[in-house]
C-alpha positions in Angstrom: -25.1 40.6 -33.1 -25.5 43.5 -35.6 -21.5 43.4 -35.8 -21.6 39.8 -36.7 -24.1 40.2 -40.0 -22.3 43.3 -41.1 -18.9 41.3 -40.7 -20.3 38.4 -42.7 -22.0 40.3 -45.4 -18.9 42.4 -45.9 -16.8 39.3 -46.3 -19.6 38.1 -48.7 -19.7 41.1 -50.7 -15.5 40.5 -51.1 -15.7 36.5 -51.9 -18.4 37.4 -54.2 -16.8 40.6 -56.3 -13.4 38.1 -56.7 -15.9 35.1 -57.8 -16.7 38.0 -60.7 -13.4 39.0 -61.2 -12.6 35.4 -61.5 -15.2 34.2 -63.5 -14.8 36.8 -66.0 -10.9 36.0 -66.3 -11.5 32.1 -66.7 -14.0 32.9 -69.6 -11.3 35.3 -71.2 -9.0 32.2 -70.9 -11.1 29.8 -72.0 -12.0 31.6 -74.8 -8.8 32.5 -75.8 -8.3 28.5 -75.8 -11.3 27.7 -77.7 -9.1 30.1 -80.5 -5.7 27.5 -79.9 -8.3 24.8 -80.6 -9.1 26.4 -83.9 -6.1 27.2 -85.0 -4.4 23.6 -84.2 -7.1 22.6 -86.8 -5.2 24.7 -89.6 -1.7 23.3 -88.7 -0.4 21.0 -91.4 1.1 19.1 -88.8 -1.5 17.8 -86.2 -0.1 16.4 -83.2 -3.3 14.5 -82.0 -2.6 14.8 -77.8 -1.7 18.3 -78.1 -5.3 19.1 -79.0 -6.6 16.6 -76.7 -5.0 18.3 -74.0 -5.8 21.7 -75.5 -9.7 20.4 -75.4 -9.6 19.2 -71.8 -8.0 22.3 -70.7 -10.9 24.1 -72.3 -12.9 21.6 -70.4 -11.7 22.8 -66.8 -11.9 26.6 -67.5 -15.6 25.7 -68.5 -16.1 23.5 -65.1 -14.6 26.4 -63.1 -16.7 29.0 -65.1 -19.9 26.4 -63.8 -18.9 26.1 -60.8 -18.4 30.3 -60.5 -22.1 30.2 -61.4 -23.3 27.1 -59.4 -22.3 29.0 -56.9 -24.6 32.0 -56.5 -27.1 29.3 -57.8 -26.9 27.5 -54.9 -27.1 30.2 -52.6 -23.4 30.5 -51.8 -22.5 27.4 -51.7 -20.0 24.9 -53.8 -21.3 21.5 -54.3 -18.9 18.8 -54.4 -19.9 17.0 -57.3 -18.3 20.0 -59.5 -14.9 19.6 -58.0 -15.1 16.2 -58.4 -15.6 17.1 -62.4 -13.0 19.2 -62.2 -10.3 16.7 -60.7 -11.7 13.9 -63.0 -11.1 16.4 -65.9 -7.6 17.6 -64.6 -6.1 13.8 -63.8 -7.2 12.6 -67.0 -5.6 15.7 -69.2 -2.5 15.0 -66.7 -2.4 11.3 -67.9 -2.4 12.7 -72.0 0.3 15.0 -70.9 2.3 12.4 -69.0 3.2 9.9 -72.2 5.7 6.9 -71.3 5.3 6.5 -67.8 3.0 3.9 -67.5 3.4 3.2 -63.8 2.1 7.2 -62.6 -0.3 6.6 -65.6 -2.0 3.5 -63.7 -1.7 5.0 -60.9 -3.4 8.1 -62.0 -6.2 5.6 -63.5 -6.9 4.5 -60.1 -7.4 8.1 -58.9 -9.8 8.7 -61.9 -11.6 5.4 -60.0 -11.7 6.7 -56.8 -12.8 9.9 -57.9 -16.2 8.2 -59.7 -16.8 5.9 -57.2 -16.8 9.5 -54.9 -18.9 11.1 -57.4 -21.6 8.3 -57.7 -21.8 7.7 -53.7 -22.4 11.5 -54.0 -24.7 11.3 -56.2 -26.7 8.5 -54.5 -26.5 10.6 -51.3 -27.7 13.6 -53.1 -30.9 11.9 -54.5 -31.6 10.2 -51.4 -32.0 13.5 -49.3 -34.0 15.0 -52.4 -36.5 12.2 -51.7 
């Protein structure tokens, strides 16, 4: 049994030290976007879905950087709603990126709808076993 908690807090102690690592890289990056945004601002030439996408990029760095710290929050544990930000986030920057294809775009729309119908049965079940 002693084997078994040393085991478990070993592998803790790894998954938590790269959650650091990792967390410390997507801020780098994210900052280091947050700079793009700037700069796109000073360009004589302003190409609006480039910055849109640059800005929702910045958007999932700062949903994995939440999630990172959601969690040791939580006690080790990922809730689902987050990832269901980020994939919200991700398809939509996807549809900006993906201009004149109209059939993946609605199809992509519908995955955006799936996705929040997921996220507010979620959410409904999450309040529920709250109350």
């Amino acid at each position: 049994m002693e084997i078994n908690k040393m085991v478990i807090k070993g592998f803790q102690f790894i998954l938590s030290g790269s959650l650091i690592l990792l967390g410390l890289f997507l801020t780098f990056f994210m900052l280091r976007e947050l700079g793009i945004i700037i700069q796109s601002f000073f360009n004589p030439i302003l190409n609006v879905h480039d910055i849109l996408q640059d800005i929702l990029v910045f958007f999932l760095y700062f949903a994995f950087i939440s999630m990172v710290l959601k969690y040791f929050k939580e006690e080790y544990h990922f809730p689902i709603r987050y990832l269901l930000y980020v994939g919200i986030t991700a398809t939509i920057r996807f549809i900006i990126v993906n201009q004149g294809k109209p059939q993946e775009n609605l199809l992509l729309s519908i995955v955006i709808f799936v996705l929040l119908v997921s996220f507010l049965l979620e959410s409904k079940l999450h309040k529920h076993s709250e109350d």
